[in-house]
C-alpha positions in Angstrom: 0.0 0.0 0.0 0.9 3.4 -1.2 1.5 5.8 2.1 1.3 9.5 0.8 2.9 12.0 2.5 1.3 15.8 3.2 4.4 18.7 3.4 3.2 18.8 7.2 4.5 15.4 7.6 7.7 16.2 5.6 8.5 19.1 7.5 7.8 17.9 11.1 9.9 15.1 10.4 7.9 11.9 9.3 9.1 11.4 6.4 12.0 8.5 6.1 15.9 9.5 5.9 16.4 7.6 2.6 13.7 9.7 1.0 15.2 13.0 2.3 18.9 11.7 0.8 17.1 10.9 -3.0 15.8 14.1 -2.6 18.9 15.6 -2.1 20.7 13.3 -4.8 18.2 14.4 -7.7 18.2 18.0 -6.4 22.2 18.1 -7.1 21.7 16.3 -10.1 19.9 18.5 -11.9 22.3 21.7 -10.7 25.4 19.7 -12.2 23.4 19.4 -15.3 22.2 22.7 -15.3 25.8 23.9 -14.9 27.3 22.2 -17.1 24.5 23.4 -20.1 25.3 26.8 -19.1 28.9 26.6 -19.3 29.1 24.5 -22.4 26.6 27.6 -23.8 29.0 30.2 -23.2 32.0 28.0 -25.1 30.0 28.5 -28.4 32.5 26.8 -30.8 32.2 27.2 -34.9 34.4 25.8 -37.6 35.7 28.3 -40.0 35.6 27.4 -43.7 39.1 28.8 -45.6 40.4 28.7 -49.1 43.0 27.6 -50.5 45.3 30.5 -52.0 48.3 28.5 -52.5 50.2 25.5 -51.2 54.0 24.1 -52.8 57.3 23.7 -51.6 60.1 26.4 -52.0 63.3 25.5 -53.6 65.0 28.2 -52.4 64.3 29.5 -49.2 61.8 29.9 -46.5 61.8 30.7 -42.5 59.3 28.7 -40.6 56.7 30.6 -39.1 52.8 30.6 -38.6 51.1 33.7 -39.4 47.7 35.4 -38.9 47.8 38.6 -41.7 44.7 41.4 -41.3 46.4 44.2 -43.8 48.3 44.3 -47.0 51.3 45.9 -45.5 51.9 42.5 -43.6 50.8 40.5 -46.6 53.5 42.3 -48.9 56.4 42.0 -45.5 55.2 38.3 -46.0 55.5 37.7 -49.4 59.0 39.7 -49.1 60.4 37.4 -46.0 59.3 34.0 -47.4 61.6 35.2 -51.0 57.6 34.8 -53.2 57.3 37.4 -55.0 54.3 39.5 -56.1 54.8 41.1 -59.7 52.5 44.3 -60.7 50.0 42.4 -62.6 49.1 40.6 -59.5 51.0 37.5 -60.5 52.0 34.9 -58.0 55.6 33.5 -59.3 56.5 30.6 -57.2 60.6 30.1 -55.9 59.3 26.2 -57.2 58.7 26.4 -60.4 58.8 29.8 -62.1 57.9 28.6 -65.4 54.8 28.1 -64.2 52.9 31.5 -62.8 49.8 31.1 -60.7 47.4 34.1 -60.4 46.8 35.3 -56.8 44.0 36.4 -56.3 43.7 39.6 -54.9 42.6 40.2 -51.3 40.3 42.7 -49.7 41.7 42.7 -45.8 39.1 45.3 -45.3 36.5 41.5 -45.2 39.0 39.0 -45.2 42.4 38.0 -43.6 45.1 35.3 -44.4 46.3 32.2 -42.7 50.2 31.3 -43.5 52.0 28.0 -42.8 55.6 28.0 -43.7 57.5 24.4 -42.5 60.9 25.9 -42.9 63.7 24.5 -44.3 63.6 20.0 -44.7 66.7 18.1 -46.4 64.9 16.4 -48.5 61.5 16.3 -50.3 58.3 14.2 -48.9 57.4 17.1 -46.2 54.1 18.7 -46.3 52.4 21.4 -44.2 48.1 22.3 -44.0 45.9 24.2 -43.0 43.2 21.1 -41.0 41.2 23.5 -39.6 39.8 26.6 -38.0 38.0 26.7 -35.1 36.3 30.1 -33.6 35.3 30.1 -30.1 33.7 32.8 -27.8 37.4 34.5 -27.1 39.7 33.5 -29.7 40.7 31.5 -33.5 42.7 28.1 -32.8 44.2 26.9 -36.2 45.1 23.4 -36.3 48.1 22.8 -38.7 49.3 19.2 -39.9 53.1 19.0 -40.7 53.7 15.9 -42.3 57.1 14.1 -42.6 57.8 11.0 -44.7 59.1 7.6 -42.5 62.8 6.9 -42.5 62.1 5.0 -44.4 60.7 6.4 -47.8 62.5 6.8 -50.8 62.2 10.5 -51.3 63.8 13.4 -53.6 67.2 15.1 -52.6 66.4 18.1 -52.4 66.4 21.5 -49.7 62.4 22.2 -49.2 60.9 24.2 -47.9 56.4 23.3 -47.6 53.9 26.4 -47.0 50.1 26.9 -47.2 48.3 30.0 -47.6 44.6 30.1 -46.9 41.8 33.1 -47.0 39.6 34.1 -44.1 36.6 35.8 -43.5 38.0 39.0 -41.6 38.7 38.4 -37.8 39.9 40.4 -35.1 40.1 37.9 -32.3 43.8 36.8 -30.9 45.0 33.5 -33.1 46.6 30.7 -31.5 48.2 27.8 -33.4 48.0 24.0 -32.8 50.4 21.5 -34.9 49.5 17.9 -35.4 52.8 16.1 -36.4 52.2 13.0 -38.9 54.7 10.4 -39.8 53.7 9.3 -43.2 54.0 5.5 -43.8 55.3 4.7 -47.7 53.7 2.0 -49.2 
C-alpha cells in the first residue's frame, strides 16, 4: 500500500531519511546538469571554412613561421620574408617552379584575412604542411596545422624544401593561437 505524505508530515519530520537523501541526490543532479549546459553555452564553438590561396614547396628559401595577416602591409612584409614574389600584374611567381605563374588572387583585408604556414627548411622532399582546420570560439581562433614528414624510411627526392600553405579568411579580429599535429607518413 501506497503511504502519501502531506508537506506537514515532511517538514515535522515523518518522512524516512532515505527519502530525504534521494531528494537531495536528484536536487544536485539537476544543478550539475544545469551547470554544465550553461557553461558549455558560453564555449559556443564554430568551424571556420578557408580557401585555399596556394600551397607548394620552395626551392630556395623559407623561414618557418605561422602567421595570422589582417592588412596588405603584412601580406607584402610576408610575401617579401618567405623570398615569393608578387609582380605588378598581381602574379604569384613561385621560388618552385617559375615557369609556371599562378594568379593570386587579390585580397580585400578590409573583409577577409590570411592564414600562413611556412615548415621551414627540410633536407629532402616528402614534407608537407596544411591548414586542417579553424575553429572560432567565444574569445579567440585556434588553427590546427598538420606537418607531415615521410618515414625513414621512404624513398624520397634530394632536395632542400621548404612546404607552405596560404589560406583566406573571413576577416577576424580575435587573438589566433596555433595548434600543430605532427604525422609520420608511412610509404607504401
Amino acid at each position: 500500500m501506497i503511504k502519501y505524505l502531506s508537506w506537514i508530515d515532511i517538514i515535522g519530520g515523518k518522512m524516512n531519511n532515505k527519502i530525504w537523501i534521494y531528494i537531495i541526490l536528484i536536487i544536485l543532479i539537476l544543478v550539475a546538469l544545469v551547470s554544465i549546459f550553461i557553461s558549455n553555452s558560453n564555449k559556443k564553438i564554430k568551424e571556420i571554412s578557408f580557401n585555399d590561396i596556394t600551397q607548394d614547396v620552395l626551392i630556395e628559401s623559407g623561414e618557418r613561421g605561422y602567421y595570422f595577416i589582417n592588412t596588405d602591409e603584412g601580406w607584402q612584409n610576408l610575401l617579401k620574408k618567405q623570398n615569393l614574389m608578387l609582380n605588378t600584374s598581381k602574379m604569384f611567381i613561385s621560388s618552385q617552379n617559375t615557369s609556371s605563374v599562378d594568379v593570386l588572387p587579390a585580397i580585400d583585408f578590409n573583409n577577409n584575412s590570411v592564414i600562413a604556414v611556412f615548415m621551414g627548411t627540410r633536407n629532402t622532399g616528402g614534407f608537407e604542411i596544411n591548414v586542417k582546420k579553424i575553429i572560432e570560439t567565444k574569445d579567440n581562433i585556434t588553427v590546427t596545422v598538420n606537418e607531415i614528414e615521410p618515414d625513414k624510411n621512404c624513398n624520397v627526392i634530394q632536395v632542400i624544401t621548404h612546404p607552405y600553405q596560404i589560406v583566406k579568411i573571413q576577416k577576424i579580429t580575435k587573438n589566433v593561437d596555433f595548434k600543430t599535429i605532427n604525422i609520420i607518413k608511412k610509404c607504401d
